[in-house]
C-alpha positions as CSV (number, residue, x, y, z in Angstrom):
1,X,30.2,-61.1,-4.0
2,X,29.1,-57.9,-3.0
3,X,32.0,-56.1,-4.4
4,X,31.1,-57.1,-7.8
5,X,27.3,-55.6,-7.1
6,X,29.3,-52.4,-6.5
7,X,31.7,-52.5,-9.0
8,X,28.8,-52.7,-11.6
9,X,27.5,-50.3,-9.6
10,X,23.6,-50.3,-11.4
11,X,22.5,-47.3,-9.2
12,X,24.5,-45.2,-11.1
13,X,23.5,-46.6,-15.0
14,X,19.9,-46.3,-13.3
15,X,20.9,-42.4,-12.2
16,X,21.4,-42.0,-15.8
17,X,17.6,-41.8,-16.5
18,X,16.5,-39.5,-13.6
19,X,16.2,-37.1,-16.0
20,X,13.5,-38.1,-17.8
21,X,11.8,-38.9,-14.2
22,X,12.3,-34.8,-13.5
23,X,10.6,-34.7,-17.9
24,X,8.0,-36.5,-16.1
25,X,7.0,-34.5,-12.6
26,X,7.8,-31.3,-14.9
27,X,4.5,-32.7,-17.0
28,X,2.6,-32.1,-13.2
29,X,1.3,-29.4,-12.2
30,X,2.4,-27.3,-9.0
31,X,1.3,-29.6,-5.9
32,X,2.0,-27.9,-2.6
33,X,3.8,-30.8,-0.6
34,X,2.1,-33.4,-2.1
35,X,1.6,-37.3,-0.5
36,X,3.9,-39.7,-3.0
37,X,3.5,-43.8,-3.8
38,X,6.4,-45.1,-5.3
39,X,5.6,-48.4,-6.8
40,X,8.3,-50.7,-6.3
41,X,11.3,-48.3,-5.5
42,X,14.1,-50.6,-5.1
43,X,17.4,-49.0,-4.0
44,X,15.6,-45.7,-4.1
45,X,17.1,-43.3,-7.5
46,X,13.9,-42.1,-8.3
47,X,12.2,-42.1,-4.7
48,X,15.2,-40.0,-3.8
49,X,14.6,-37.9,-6.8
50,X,11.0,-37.3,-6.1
51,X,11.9,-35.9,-3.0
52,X,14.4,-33.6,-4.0
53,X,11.6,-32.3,-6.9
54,X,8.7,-32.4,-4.5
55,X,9.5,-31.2,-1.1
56,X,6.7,-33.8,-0.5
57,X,6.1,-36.8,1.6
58,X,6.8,-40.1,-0.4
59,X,5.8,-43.9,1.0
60,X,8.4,-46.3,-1.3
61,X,7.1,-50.1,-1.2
62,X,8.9,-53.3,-2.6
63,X,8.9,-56.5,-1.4
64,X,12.7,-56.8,-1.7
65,X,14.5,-56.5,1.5
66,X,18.2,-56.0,0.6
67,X,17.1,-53.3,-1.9
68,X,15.1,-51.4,1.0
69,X,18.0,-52.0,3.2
70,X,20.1,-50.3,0.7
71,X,17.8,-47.8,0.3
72,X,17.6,-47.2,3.8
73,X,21.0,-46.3,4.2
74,X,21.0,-44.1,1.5
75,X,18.2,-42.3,3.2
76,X,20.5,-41.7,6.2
77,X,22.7,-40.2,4.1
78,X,20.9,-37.2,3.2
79,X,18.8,-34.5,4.2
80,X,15.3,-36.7,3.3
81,X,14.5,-38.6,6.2
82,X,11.6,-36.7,7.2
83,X,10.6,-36.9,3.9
84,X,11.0,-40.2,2.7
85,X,9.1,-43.5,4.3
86,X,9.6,-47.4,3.2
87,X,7.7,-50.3,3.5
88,X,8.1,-54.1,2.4
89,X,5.1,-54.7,0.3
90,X,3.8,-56.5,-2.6
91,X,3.1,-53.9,-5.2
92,X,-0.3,-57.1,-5.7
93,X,-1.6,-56.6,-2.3
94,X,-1.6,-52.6,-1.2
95,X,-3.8,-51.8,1.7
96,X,-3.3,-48.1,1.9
97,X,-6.9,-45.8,3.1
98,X,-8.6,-45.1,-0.2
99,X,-7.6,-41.7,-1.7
100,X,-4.5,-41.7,0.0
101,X,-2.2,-39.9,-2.2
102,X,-2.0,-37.1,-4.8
103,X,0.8,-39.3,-7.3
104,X,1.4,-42.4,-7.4
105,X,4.6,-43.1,-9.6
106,X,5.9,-46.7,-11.0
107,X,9.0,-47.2,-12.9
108,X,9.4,-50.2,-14.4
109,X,6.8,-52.2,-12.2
110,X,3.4,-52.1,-13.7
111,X,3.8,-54.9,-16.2
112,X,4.0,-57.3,-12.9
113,X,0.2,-56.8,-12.4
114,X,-0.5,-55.7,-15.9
115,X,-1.2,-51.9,-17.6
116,X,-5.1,-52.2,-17.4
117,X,-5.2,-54.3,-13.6
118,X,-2.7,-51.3,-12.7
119,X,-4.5,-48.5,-13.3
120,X,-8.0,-50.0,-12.1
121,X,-6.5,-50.7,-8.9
122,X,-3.9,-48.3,-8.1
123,X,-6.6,-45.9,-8.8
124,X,-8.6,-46.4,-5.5
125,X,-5.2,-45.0,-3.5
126,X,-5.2,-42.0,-5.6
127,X,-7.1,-38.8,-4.3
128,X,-10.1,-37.7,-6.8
129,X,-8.1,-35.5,-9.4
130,X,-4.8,-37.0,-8.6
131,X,-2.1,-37.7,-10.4
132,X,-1.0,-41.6,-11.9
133,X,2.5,-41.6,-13.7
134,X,3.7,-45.0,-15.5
135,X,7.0,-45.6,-17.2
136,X,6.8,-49.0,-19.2
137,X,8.1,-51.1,-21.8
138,X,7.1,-49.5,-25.6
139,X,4.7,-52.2,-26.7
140,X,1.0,-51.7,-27.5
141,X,1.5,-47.6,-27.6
142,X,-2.3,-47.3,-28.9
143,X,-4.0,-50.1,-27.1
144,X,-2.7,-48.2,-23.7
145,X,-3.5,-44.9,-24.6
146,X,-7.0,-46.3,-25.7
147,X,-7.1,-48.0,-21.8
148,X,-6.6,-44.2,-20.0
149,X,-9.8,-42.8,-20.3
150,X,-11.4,-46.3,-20.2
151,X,-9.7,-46.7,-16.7
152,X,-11.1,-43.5,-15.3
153,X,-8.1,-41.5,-16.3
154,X,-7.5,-38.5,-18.8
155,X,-4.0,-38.4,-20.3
156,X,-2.0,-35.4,-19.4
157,X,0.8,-36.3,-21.5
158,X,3.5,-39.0,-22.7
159,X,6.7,-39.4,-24.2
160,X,9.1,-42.5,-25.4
161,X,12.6,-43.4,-24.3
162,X,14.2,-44.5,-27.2
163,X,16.2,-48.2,-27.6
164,X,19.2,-45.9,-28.6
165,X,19.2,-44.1,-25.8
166,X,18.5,-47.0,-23.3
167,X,21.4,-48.9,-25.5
168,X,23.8,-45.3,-24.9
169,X,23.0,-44.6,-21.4
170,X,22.8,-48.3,-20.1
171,X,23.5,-51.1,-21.7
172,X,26.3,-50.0,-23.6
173,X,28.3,-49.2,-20.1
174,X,26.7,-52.1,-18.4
175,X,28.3,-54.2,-21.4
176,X,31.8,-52.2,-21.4
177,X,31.5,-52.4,-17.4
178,X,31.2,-56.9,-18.0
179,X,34.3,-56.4,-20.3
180,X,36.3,-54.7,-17.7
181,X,35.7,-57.0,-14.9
182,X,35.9,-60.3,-16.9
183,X,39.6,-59.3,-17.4
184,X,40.0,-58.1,-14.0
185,X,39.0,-61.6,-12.2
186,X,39.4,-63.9,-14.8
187,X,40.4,-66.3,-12.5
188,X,37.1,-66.1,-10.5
189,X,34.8,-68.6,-11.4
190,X,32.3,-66.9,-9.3
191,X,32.6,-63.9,-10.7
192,X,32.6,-65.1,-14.3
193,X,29.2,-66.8,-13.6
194,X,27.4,-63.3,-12.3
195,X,29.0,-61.6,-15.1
196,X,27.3,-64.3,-17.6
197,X,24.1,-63.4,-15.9
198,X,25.1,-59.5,-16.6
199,X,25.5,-60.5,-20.0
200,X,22.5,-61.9,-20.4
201,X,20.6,-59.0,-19.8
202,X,22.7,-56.8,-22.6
203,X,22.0,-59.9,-24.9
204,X,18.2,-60.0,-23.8
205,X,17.8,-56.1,-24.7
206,X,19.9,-56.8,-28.1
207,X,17.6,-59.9,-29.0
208,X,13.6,-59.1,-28.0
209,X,12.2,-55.5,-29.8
210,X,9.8,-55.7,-26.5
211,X,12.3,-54.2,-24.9
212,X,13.6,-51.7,-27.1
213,X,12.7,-48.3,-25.2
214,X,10.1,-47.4,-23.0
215,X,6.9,-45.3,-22.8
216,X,6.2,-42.4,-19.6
217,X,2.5,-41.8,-19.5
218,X,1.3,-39.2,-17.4
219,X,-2.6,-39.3,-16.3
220,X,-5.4,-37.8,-14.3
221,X,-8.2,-39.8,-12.3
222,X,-11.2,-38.5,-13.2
223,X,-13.1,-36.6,-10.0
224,X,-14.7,-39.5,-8.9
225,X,-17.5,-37.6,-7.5
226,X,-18.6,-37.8,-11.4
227,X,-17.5,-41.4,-12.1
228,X,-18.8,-44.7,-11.0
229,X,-15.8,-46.2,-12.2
230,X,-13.4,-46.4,-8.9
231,X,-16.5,-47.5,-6.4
């Protein structure tokens, strides 16, 4: 039911937060074409923006096909391709050269390896200096901003995403979006049962304070000339 997928159309509630990923790179300072990991980019809104705010060169990875397919043709529809470069990866088993990049960026994909495992690992990819930026869920604000340094990092900055404005800029239309549909194909049974699934999301966010908001956290790798942490 692919017209469904596009009729919710979740690339456009997700476009919704770019802003706060251009909050985020505005946090940076000036990097002159700088090399780009996007950590899990799915069907690409913030690898796409990255470009457009960088003028750099940006490797996306996720182990989803169809999402990198999408994301592919997206690609071919701008003025990026030179820019922008995808591969099907597991975000668990990177095997980039060591000090590859000068950011690595991860939306929404850290908590699949863990905030502490994250940062020690992803670390080894980033070039001494470089830049690590993490948006998560808001749970365990202190214990994470204890783990930076700890992990060989110093914080730059953060800032939260609040539940109402995750409620106002995406659940709320996600949930009026369900509404629409239902009465639209109410005869569908089909369609009824990935709506349910739609709805359980909404219900999910309404139900468990773990997911009320989320955190950005901007950070620094040490020089690891001065730091036996990375080797």
């Amino acid at each position: 039911m692919n017209n469904i997928s596009l009729e919710i159309n979740h690339d456009f509630l997700r476009a919704r937060f770019n802003r706060y990923t251009r909050k985020a790179f505005s946090l940076l300072p000036k990097l002159e074409k700088p090399r780009i990991l996007d950590v899990g980019c799915g069907t690409g809104e913030t690898i796409l923006e990255l470009a457009r705010l960088s003028d750099g060169q940006i490797i996306g990875i996720d182990i989803d096909q169809k999402a990198l397919d999408k994301l592919s043709e997206k690609i071919k529809r701008t003025s990026l391709t030179e820019q922008v470069k995808i591969v099907k990866c597991s975000i668990i088993n990177m095997t980039f050269p060591d000090e590859s990049f000068d950011i690595i960026w991860a939306e929404g994909t850290i908590f699949i390896i863990g905030f502490q495992k994250g940062l020690k690992e992803w670390g080894q990819f980033l070039k001494p200096l470089g830049f690590l930026v993490v948006h998560d869920e808001m749970s365990d604000i202190p214990k994470r901003l204890a783990l930076i340094p700890v992990c060989g990092y110093k914080l730059v900055d953060y800032f939260i995403i609040s539940k109402d404005v995750w409620w106002n800029e995406y659940y709320y239309p996600l949930e009026k979006k369900i509404q629409e549909l239902r009465a639209k194909y109410s005869d569908n049974i089909e369609v009824q049962t990935i709506l349910d699934k739609e709805q359980s999301y909404v219900d999910e966010f309404n139900r468990n304070p773990r997911y009320h908001g989320s955190v950005f956290y901007i950070m620094q790798k040490n020089d690891t000339k001065n730091s036996k942490f990375f080797e």
